[in-house]
N, C-alpha and C positions, 0 to 999 in steps of 0.2 A: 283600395283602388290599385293605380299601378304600380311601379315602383319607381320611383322619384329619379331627378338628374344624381342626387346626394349619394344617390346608390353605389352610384359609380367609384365612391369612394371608400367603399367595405371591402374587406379585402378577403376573398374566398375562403372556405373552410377547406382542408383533405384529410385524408386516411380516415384513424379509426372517428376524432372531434365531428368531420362531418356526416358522418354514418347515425353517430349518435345524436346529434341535434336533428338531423333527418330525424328517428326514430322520435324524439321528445315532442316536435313541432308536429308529427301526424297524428300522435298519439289521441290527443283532442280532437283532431276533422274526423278521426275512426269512431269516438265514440258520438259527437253529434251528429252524425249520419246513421247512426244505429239508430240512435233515441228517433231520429224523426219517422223510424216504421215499427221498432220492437214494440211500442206501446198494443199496435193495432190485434194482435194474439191476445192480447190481455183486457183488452173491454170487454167480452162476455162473460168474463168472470168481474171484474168492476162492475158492470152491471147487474148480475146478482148480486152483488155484497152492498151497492148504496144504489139500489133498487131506482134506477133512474131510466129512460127514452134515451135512446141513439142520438134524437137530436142533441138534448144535455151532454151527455157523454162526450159526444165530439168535440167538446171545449177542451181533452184531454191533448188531444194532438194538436187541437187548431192554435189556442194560445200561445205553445211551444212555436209550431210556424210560424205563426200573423208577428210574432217580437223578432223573433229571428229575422221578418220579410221588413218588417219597420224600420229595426235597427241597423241593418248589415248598412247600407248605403253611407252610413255617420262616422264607422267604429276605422275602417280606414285611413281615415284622413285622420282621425283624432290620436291612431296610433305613431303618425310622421308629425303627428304636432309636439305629445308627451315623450315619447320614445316606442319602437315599437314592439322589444324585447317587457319593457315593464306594461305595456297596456297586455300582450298577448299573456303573460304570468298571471294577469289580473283577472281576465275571461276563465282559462283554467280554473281556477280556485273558485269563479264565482259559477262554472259549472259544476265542479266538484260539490259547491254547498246546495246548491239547486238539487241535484242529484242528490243527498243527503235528505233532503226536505223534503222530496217527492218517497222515500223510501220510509220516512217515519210520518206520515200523515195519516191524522186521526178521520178525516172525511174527504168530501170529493172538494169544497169547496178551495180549500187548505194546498191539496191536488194541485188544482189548477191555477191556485195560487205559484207556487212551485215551480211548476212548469215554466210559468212567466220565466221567474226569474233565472232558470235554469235554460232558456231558450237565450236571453241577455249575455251570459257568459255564451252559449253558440252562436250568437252573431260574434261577437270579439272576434272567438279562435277563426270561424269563416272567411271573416274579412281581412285576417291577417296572415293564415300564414301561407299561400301562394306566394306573399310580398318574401316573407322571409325565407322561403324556399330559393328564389329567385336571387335572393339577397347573400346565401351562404353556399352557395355552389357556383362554381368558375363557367363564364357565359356558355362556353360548347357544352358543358353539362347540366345547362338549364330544362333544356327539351326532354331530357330524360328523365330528369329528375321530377319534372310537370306530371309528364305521362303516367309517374309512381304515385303523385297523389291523388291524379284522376282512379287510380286502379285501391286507391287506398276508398275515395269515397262509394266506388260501385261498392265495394268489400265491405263496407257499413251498411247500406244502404239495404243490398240484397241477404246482406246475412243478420236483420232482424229481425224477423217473421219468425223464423226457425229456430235461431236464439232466444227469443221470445214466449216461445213456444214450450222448450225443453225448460227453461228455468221458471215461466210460472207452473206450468206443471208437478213440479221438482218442488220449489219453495214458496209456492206462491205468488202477487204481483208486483208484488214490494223487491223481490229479489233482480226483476229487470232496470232497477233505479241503483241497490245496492252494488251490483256489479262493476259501475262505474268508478266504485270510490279507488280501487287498486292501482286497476288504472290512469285513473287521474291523476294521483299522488307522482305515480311512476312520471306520467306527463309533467307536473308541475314542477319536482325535482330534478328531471330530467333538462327543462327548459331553465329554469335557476343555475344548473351546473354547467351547462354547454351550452344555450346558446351567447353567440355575441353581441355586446352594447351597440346596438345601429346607431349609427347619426342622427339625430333629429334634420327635419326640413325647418333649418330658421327662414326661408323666405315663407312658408307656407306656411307659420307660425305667424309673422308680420301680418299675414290677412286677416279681414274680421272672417270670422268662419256663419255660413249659411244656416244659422237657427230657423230662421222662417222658413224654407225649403225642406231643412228635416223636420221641421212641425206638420206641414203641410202633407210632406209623405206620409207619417205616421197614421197622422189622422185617415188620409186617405185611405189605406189599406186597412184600418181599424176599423171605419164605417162602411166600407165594403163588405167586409164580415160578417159586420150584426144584420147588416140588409140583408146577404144572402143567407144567413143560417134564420131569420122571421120575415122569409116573404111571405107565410100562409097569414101575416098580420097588417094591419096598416102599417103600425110602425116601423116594420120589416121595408114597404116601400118608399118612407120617410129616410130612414137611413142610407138607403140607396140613392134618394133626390140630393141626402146631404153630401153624401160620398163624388159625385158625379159635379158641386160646386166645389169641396174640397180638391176636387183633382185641376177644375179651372185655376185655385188658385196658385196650386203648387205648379201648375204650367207658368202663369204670370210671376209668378215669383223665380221663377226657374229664367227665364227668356230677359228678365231687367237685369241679373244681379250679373259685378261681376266675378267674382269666380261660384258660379252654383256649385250645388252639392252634384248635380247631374247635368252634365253638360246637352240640353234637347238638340243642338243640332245634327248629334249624330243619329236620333229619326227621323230625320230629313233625308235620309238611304233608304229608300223603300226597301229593296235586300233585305237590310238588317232589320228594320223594325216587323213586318212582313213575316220572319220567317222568330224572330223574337214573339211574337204572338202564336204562331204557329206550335212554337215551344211552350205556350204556358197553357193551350189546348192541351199537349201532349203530357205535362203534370195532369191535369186534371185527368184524362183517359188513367192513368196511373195509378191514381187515390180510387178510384169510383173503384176497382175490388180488392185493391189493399186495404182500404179501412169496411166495406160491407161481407164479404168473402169470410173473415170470421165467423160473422152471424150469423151467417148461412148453413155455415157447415158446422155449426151445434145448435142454430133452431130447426134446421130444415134434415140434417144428414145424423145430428145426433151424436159427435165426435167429441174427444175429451179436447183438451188446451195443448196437451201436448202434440196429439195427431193432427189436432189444424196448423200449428206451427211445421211441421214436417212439411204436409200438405203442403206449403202455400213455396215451397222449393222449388218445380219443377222452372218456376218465372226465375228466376235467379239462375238457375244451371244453362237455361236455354240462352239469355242473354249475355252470358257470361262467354257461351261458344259462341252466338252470331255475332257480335259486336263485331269484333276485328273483321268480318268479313262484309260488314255494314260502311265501314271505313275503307275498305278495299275496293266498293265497286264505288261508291263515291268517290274516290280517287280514280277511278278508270271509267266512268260513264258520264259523271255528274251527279249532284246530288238529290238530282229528282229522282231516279229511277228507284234506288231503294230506300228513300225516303217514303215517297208516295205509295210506292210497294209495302212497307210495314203499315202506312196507315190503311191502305187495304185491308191487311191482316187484322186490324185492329177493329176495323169493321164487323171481319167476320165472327170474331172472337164473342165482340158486345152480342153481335145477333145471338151467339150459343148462348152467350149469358143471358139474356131476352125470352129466351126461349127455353131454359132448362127448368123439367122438372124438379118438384122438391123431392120425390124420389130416387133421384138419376146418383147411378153409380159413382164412386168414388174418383175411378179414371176419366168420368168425363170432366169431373172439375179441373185433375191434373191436364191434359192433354189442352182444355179451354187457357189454363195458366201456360202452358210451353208455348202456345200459339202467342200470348200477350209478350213470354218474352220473346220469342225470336222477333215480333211487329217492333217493341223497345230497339230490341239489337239493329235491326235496320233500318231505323230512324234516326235514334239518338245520335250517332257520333258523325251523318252528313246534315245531319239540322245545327251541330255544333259548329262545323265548315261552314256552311254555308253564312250562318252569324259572323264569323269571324274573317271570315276571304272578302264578307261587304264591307270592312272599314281597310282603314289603312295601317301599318305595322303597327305603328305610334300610337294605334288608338285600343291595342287588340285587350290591354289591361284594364283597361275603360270595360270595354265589350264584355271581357271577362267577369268581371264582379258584379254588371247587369245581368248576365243569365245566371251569376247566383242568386241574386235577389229573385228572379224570373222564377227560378225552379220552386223558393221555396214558396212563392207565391202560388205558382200554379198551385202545390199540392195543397196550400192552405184552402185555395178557393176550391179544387177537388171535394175534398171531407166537407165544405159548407154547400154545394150542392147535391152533393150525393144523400147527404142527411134532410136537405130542405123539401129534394124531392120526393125523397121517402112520404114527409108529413105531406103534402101535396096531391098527394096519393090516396094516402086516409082523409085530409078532409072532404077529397071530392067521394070518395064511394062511403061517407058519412059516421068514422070510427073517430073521429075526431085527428088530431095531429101529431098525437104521443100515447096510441094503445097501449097498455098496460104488458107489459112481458111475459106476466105471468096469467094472463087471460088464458083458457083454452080454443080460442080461434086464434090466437097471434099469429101461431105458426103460417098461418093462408095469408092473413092481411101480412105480413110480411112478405112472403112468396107475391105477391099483388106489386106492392112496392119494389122489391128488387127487380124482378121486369120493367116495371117502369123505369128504374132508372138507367139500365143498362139502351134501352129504348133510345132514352135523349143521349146517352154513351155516343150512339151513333152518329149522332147529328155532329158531336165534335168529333168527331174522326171522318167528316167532310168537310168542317170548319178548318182543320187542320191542313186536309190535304190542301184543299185551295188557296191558303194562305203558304205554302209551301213554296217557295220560287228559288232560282238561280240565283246566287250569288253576283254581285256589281264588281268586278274589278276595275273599273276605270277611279280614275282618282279622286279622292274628296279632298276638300280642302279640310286644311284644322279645326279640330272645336273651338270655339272660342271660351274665353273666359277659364281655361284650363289652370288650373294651380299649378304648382310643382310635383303633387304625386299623383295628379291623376292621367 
C-alpha cells in the first residue's frame, strides 16, 4: 500500500548504493511483468505437446494472474508488519523457485501448479517495491524515480510476446521460465547486498490485521474465474451466484472493520471508481488478442513461434511512441479527449479483428496490432490521471496499489472471457465446447470463434468509453479506518 508516517524516518540512499538498490528492487517488477504476457507465444506449442483446449490452457496465464490479483491487496501491509526489505527478499526467491518449477515440469497440471506459486512470489515483489522505491530516494527525487519504474513495467510487459517468441523458438517453452533464474539471483543478491533494513510500522503491527477481508477478496476473485472460464456449464453460473455473495460479504466485512484491508470509502468518488472500472474494461480489451492472436497466426496464417513472437511487436513500438503524447494532451485538453479517442480506436481495431479473414495478409494483422497500441498509448496514462487527480494527495498510494490489483484483474478476467467465449461459440453452432485441435475443420470453427469474440471486444470498448469521465478535484474527506501504511 502506501508508505507509512515510519517512512519518514529512512534516511535516503545516493550515488552509486542508490542506483544499485534501484537496479535490485526493479529487477523482479521486470521479470513479473514479462511472465504475465511471454507465456501467451508459447501455448500453441503447449498445446501440441499436452494436447489440451484453449479453454484448459488458459489456466497457464490465468492462475499466475487470479494469485497475483488475490494476493497483491495482503502482501503490503504484511511487509510494514515483518519488515519490508526481508518480506520483498522472500517473494524474489519464492519467484525465483516458481520460475524453476514451471521450467522443469513434467505436465500441464504440475505447470499450473507452478504458476500459482510463482504468481505468490509476484504479488510480494508488486506490492512492494513502489513502497521501497519511495522509501530509498530523497522526496524531490521520488517523482522520477516512480516514472522509471512505470517505464521498467511497460518494458516487461510489452517486451514478452517477442521475447517469448525468439526463446521458445530457440529452446523451446521451458526456456521462457529458465530465463528468469539469472536474473532473479542477480535480483535477490542484489536486494540482500543493498538494499536498507526499513523500519517496521509498530503501530500497524499493534492492530489485528483483516483476515476475513483478505479471505473474502481471495475467494471472490477465485469464483469469479471458475464462473467465467464454465459459463457454457451450470456450474459455471453457480460460481458466478457464489462469487457475487462472496463479493457482498467482503463489502460487509470491508465497511464494519476497523482498519480494513481496503478502505470502500474511497468509492464513494464516482471519478475514481468510474474510471477504475473503466480500467479494468481496458485490461480486458488487452488480453482478448494478446492471449488469442497466437492462435490465430499458426491455425489460421500458419507461422512458426518465433515469427508470431516478432509479429505481435508492432503493439509494443506503437505504444511505446503514443504514450507520452497520451499524457500530453491529457494534460492540455483533459482527459476525455484522448482517452475516449483511443477507445475509439479500439473499437475500430476489434471491428478489423471481427472481420478478418483466415487468409488475410501478414500486414493486416500488424497494422490491426499498431492501431491497438497507439488506442493503449492514448488511454492508458489519462485513465491513470484521471484515477489519481479523483482522490486526494494522501490517498494517491491507496489509489496506487488498487489499479494494481485492477490491472492484474482485468487481464485475468480478459483470457477468462476471451476463452469462455470462444467455447460459447462452438456449443451454439454444435461442435461442442472444446473441439479437438487437431480435427481437420478446426481451422474454420476457430475462425467462427475468434470473430465472435472480437464482436463482444466491441461492446467493452463502449463499456469503457462511457464509463470514462473527468476527474473530481474538489475535496474528499479521509478514508476512514486507515492504518499507518495505507
Amino acid at each position: 500500500m502506501a508508505v507509512s508516517s515510519h517512512a519518514k524516518r529512512q534516511q535516503p540512499l545516493t550515488g552509486r548504493a542508490l542506483w544499485l538498490s534501484f537496479a535490485a528492487a526493479t529487477t523482479g517488477t521486470f521479470m513479473v511483468n514479462v511472465d504475465s504476457s511471454v507465456v501467451n507465444v508459447a501455448l500453441p506449442v503447449m498445446q501440441h505437446q499436452f494436447v489440451l483446449p484453449i479453454g484448459t490452457l488458459q489456466w497457464v496465464v490465468t492462475a499466475y494472474l487470479l494469485t497475483i490479483t488475490g494476493v497483491l491487496p495482503v502482501m503490503g501491509q504484511i511487509a510494514d508488519r515483518l519488515g519490508r526489505r526481508e518480506v520483498f527478499i522472500v517473494g524474489t526467491a519464492t519467484f525465483i523457485a516458481g520460475s524453476l518449477l514451471c521450467a522443469l515440469s513434467p505436465n500441464f497440471q504440475w505447470l499450473v501448479t507452478a504458476r500459482v506459486f510463482q504468481g505468490l512470489g509476484g504479488a510480494i515483489i508488486m506490492a512492494n517495491v513502489m513502497a521501497i522505491i519511495a522509501l530509498i530516494f530523497a522526496p524531490d527525487q521520488r517523482g522520477k524515480a516512480l516514472g522509471l519504474i512505470g517505464s521498467v513495467v511497460a518494458a516487461g510487459t510489452l517486451a514478452g510476446p517477442p521475447l517469448g517468441g525468439v526463446l521458445t523458438a530457440a529452446f523451446g517453452w521451458q526456456s521462457i521460465f529458465w530465463i528468469n533464474i539469472p536474473f532473479g539471483l542477480w535480483g535477490l543478491w542484489g536486494s540482500y547486498r543493498y538494499l536498507p533494513r526499513f523500519p517496521r510500522d509498530e503501530s500497524l503491527r499493534r492492530q489485528k490485521f483483516d483476515w476475513p477481508g483478505a479471505l473474502a477478496f481471495a475467494f471472490t476473485t477465485s469464483l469469479l474465474q471458475f464462473g467465467l472460464a464454465n459459463l457454457h456449464n451450470w456450474y459455471g453460473l453457480l460460481f458466478m451466484v457464489l462469487a457475487a455473495v462472496a463479493l457482498g460479504l467482503f463489502i460487509m466485512v470491508e465497511s464494519r472493520g476497523d482498519h480494513p484491508l481496503v478502505p470502500l470509502g474511497l468509492f464513494k468518488v464516482k471519478p475514481f471508481s468510474m474510471n477504475m472500472i473503466a480500467g479494468i474494461f481496458y485490461w480486458i480489451l488487452m488480453m482478448f488478442p494478446a492471449f488469442l492472436l497466437p492462435f490465430f497466426l499458426r491455425d489460421e496464417l500458419h507461422l512458426s513461434v518465433g515469427v508470431i513472437g516478432v509479429s505481435l511487436f508492432p503493439q509494443a513500438l506503437t505504444m511505446i511512441i503514443v504514450s507520452p503524447w497520451g499524457g500530453t494532451l491529457a494534460d492540455k485538453y483533459g482527459v476525455l479527449l484522448p482517452a475516449r479517442l483511443g477507445l475509439a480506436i479500439f473499437a475500430v481495431v476489434n471491428l478489423g479483428l471481427a472481420l478478418i479473414p483466415g487468409h488475410a495478409p501478414l500486414w493486416w494483422v500488424w497494422a490491426l496490432l499498431a492501431g491497438q497500441g497507439i488506442a493503449a498509448g492514448l488511454f492508458s496514462s489519462p485513465n491513470s490521471a484521471a484515477i489519481l487527480n479523483s482522490v486526494q494527495k494522501r490517498d494517491t498510494g491507496l489509489a496506487s496499489s488498487l489499479m494494481a490489483t485492477e490491472r492484474n484483474l482485468g487481464r485475468a478476467i480478459g483470457v477468462g472471457l476471451a476463452t469462455e467465449t470462444l467455447s460459447l461459440i462452438w456449443v451454439l453452432i454444435g461442435i461442442g465446447p472444446s473441439p479437438s485441435h487437431t480435427n481437420p475443420h478446426y481451422s474454420t470453427w476457430f475462425l467462427l470463434g475468434f470473430h465472435g469474440v472480437f464482436w463482444v471486444a466491441i461492446i467493452f470498448s463502449f463499456l469503457a468509453f462511457v464509463t470514462t469521465v473527468n476527474p473530481d478535484t474538489s475535496p474528499h474527506p479521509r478514508m476512514p479506518g486507515r492504518g499507518g501504511s495505507r
